[in-house]
C-alpha positions as CSV (number, residue, x, y, z in Angstrom):
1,X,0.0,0.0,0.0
2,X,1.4,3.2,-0.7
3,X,2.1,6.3,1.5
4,X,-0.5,8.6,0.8
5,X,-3.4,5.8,1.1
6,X,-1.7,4.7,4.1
7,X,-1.9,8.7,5.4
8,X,-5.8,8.1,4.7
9,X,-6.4,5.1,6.6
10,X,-4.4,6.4,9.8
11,X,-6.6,9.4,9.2
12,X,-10.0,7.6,9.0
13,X,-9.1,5.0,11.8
14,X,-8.5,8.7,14.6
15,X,-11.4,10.3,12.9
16,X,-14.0,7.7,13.2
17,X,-12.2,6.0,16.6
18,X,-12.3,2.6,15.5
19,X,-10.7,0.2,13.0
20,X,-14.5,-1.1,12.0
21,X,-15.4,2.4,11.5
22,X,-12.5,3.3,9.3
23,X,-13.1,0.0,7.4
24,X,-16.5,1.5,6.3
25,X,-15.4,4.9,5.8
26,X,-13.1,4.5,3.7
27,X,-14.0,1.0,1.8
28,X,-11.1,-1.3,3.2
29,X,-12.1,-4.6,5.3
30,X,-10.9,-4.2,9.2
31,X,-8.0,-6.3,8.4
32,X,-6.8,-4.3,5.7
33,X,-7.4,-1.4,7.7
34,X,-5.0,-2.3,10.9
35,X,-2.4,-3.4,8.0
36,X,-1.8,-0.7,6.5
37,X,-1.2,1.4,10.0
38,X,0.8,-1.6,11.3
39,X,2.8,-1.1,8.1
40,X,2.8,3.1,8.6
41,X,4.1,2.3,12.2
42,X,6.7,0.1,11.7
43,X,8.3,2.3,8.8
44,X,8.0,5.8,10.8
45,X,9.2,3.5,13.9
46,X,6.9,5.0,16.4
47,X,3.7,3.8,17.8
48,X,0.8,6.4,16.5
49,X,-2.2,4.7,17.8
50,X,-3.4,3.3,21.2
51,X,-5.8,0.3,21.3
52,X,-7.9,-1.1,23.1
53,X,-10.8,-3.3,23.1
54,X,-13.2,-0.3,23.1
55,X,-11.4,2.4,21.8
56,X,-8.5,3.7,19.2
57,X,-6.5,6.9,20.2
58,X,-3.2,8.5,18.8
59,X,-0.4,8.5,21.0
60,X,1.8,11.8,21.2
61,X,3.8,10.8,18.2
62,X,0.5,10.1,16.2
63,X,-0.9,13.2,17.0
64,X,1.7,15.1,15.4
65,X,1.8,13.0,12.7
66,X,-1.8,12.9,12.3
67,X,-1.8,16.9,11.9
68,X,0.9,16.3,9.2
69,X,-1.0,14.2,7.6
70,X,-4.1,16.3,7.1
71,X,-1.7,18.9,5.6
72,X,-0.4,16.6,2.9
73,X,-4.0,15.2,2.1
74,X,-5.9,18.4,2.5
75,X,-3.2,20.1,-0.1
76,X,-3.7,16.8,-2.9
77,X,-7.1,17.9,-2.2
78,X,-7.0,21.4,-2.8
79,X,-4.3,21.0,-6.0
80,X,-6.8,18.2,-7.6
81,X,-9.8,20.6,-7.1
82,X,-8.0,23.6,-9.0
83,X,-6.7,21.2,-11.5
84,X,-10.6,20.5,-11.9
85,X,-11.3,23.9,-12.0
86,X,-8.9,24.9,-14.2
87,X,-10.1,22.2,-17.0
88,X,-13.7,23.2,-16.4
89,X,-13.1,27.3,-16.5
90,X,-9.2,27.6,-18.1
91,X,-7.8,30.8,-17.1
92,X,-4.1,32.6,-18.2
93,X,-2.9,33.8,-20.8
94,X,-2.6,32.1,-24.4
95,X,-0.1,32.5,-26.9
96,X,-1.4,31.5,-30.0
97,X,0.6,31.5,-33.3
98,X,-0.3,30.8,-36.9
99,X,0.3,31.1,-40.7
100,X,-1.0,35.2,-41.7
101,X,-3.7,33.8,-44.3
102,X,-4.6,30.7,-43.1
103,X,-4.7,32.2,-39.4
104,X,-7.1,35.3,-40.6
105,X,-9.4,32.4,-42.4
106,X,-10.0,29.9,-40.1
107,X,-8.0,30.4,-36.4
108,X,-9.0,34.4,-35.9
109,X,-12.8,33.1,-35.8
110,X,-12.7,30.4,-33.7
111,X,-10.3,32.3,-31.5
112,X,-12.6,35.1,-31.1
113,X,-15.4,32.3,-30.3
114,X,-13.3,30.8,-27.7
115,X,-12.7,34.2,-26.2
116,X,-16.1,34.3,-25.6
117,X,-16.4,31.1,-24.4
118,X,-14.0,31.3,-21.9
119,X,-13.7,35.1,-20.4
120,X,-11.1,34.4,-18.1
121,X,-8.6,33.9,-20.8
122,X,-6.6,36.2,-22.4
123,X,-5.4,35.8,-26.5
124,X,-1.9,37.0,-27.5
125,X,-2.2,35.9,-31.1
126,X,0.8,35.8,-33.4
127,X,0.1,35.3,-37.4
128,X,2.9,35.1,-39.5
129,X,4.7,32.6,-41.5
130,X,8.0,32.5,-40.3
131,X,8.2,28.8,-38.3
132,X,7.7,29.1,-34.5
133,X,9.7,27.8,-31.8
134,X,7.3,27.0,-29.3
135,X,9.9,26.4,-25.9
136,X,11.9,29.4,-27.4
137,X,9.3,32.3,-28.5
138,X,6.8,31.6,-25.8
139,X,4.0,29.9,-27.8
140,X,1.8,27.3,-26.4
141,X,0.0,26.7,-29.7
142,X,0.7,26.8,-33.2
143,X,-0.6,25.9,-36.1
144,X,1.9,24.6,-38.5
145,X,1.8,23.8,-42.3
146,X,4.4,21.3,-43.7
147,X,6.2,18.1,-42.5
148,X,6.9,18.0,-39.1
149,X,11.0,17.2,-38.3
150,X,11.9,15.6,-34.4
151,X,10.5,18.0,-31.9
152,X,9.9,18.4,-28.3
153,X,7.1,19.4,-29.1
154,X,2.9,17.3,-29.6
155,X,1.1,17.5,-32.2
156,X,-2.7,17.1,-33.5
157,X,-3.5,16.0,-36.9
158,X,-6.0,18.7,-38.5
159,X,-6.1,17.6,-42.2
160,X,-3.7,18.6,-45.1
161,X,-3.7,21.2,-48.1
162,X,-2.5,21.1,-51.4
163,X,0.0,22.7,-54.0
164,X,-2.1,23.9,-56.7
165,X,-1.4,25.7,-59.7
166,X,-3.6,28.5,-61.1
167,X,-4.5,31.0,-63.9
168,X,-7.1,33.2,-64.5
169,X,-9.5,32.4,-67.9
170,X,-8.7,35.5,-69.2
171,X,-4.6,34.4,-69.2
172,X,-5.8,31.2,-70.4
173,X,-7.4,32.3,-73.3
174,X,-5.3,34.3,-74.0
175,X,-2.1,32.9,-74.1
176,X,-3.3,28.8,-73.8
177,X,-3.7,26.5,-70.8
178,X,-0.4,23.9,-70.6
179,X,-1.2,20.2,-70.7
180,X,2.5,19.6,-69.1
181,X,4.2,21.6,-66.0
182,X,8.0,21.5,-68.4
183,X,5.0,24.1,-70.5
184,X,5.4,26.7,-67.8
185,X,8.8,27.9,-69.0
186,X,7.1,29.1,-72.4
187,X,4.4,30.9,-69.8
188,X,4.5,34.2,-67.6
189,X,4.6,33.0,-64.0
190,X,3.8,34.8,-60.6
191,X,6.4,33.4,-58.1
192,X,5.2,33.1,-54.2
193,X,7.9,33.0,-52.0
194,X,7.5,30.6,-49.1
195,X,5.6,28.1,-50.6
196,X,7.9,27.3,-53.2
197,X,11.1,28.3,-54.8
198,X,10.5,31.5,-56.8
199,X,12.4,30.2,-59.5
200,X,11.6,25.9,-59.0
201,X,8.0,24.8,-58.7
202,X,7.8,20.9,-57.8
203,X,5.1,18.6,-59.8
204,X,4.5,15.5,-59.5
205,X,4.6,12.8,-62.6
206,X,3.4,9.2,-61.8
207,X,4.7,8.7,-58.7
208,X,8.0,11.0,-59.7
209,X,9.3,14.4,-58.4
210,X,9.4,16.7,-60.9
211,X,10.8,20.0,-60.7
212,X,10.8,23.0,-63.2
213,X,12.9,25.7,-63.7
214,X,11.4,28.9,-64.2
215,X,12.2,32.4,-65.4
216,X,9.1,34.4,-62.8
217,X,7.9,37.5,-64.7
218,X,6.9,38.2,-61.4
219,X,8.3,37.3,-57.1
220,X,6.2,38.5,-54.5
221,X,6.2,37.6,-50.7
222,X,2.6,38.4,-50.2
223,X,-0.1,35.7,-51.2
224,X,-2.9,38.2,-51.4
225,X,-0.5,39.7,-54.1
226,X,0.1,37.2,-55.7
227,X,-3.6,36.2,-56.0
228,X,-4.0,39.8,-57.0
229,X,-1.1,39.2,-59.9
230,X,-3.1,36.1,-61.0
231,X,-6.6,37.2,-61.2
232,X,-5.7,40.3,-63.3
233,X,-3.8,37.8,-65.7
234,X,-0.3,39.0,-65.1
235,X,0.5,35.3,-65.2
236,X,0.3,31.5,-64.0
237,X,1.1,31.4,-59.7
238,X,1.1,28.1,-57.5
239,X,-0.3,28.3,-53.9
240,X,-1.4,26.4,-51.2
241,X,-5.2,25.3,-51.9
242,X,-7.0,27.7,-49.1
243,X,-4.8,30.4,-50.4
244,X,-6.7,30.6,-53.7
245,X,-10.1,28.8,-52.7
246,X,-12.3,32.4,-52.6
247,X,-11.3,32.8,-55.7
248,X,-11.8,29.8,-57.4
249,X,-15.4,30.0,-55.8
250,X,-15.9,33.1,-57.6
251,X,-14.5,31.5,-61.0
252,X,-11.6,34.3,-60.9
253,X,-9.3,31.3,-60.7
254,X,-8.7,28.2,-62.0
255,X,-6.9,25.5,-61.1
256,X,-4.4,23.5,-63.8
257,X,-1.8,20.6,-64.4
258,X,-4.5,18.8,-61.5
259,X,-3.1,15.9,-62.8
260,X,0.4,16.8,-61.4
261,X,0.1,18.1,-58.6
262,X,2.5,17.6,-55.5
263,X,1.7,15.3,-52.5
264,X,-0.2,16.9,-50.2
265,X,1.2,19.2,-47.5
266,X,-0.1,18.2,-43.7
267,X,-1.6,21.4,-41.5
268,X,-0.7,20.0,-37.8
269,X,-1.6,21.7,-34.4
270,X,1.4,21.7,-31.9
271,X,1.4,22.1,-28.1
272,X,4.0,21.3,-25.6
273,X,2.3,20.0,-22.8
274,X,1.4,15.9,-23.1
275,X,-1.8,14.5,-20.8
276,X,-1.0,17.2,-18.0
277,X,-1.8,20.0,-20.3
278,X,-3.0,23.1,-18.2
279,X,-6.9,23.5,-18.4
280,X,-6.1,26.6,-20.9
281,X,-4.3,24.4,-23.8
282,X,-6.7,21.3,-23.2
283,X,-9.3,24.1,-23.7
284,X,-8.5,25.7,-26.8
285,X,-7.3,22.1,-28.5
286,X,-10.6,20.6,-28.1
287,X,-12.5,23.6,-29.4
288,X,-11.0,23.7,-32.4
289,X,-9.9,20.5,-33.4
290,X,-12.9,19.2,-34.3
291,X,-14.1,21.9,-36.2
292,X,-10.9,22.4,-38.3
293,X,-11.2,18.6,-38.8
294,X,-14.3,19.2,-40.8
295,X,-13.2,22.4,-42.8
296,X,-13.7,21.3,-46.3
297,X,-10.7,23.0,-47.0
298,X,-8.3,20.8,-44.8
299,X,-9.4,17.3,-46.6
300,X,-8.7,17.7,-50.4
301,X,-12.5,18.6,-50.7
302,X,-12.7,20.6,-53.8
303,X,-14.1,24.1,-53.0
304,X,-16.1,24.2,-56.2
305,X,-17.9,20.7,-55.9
306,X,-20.5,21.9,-53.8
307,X,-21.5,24.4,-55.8
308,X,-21.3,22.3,-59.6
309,X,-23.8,20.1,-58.0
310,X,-26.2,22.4,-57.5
């Protein structure tokens, strides 16, 4: 039997006066009962309790032992109740970090929902798409898009995205849609920078990695720019899926060389904390993992199937 259950038996047994009445108490037969405080006596080496056939009482040694005792159990109590507490009403402060785009699409709403969910926590949310160190900036979320290497940190599977490649109809008509991604270099391209090389975009051909060297008429490091570049036909670009969707929606966009497209890229939530997560991070990962889970846009649904059925 170990220490702590031990402390509680010793407890029950002064508190109710008897062995018999511990026993009941605390849901130990009598003989398990004067065990475990034979066992607590012989490894203190004192006797705590004086018996007789009508009564129990602590001896001088058990008494101070006994108000030693109620510390210890009375502070497990008190540590487990806030522990409670803090699952059921999270409080603190929550650093919060994310991709600029995708965090403005889908985290920013269901951050402000959890704000109002849970008023006792504060929001310090970061968006940008520079990788963060969680231990190292301060972060206890992130969202990250893209492999994950060996890290301290946990992470939550939300779903993936994909490396499309787009044009507007107008640029298509006007200068031709290319069957083959090696037909880019004959095109005017829109470079993004962070989700590819601006001058290498990487296809995919049966199973094959296929990369093609381009000469960009254009580099930007902004997607809505480069959205922008490709909607008013300045040339062919290649984002992230979500980064585009809105505009594919709206026909503006279109995506092409479907048939080559790249694996797809996995959008992972990380924390550092394991099963003793503070009540704040349990929090804010069970909000929004299941909703993420079912955003269309996080499971290679295409944006526009919804609305061609129709």
């Amino acid at each position: 039997m170990d220490k702590l259950r031990e402390m509680e038996v010793f407890v029950a047994v002064v508190d109710q006066g008897s062995f018999t009445a511990a026993s009941g108490k605390i849901g130990l037969s009598t003989a398990g009962v004067s065990r475990a405080v034979n066992s607590l006596e012989a490894r203190i080496g004192a006797q705590l309790l004086v018996r007789t056939t009508r009564t129990v009482r602590a001896t001088d040694a058990g008494l101070t032992y006994l108000e030693a005792c109620r510390k210890v159990l009375d502070a497990i109590t008190d540590a487990e109740a806030n522990i409670a507490a803090d699952q059921m009403n999270p409080v603190g402060t929550l650093t919060i970090s994310a991709p600029v785009l995708f965090g403005q699409r889908f985290v920013a709403p269901l951050v402000n929902a959890f704000v109002l969910r849970y008023p006792d926590v504060c929001i310090h949310a970061v968006y940008g798409d520079r990788t963060t160190r969680l231990l190292e900036d301060g972060v206890d979320i992130a969202i990250r898009i893209g492999h994950l290497g060996d890290s301290s940190t946990f992470a939550v599977p939300l779903g993936f995205v994909r490396r499309q490649t787009f044009a507007s109809p107008a640029y298509l008509a006007l200068h031709g849609e290319p069957v083959h991604p090696r037909e880019l270099t004959h095109h005017h391209c829109v470079s993004l920078t962070g989700v590819s090389l601006p001058v290498e975009w990487v296809f995919n051909d049966n199973g094959a990695r296929l990369p093609v060297r381009l000469r960009p008429r254009m580099v930007v490091d902004l997607t809505p720019a480069a959205v922008l570049a490709a909607v008013d036909g300045v040339g062919i670009t290649q984002l992230l899926s979500y980064q585009a969707a809105p505009e594919v929606l709206e026909a503006k966009l279109q995506p092409i060389l479907t048939s080559f497209e790249p694996e797809s890229t996995p959008v992972s939530l990380l924390h550092v904390e394991r099963r003793g997560a503070s009540g704040k991070i349990r929090a804010f990962v069970e909000f929004v993992t299941g909703t993420l889970r079912e955003n269309a846009h996080l499971q290679g649904v295409d944006p526009t199937a919804s609305r061609a059925s129709r």
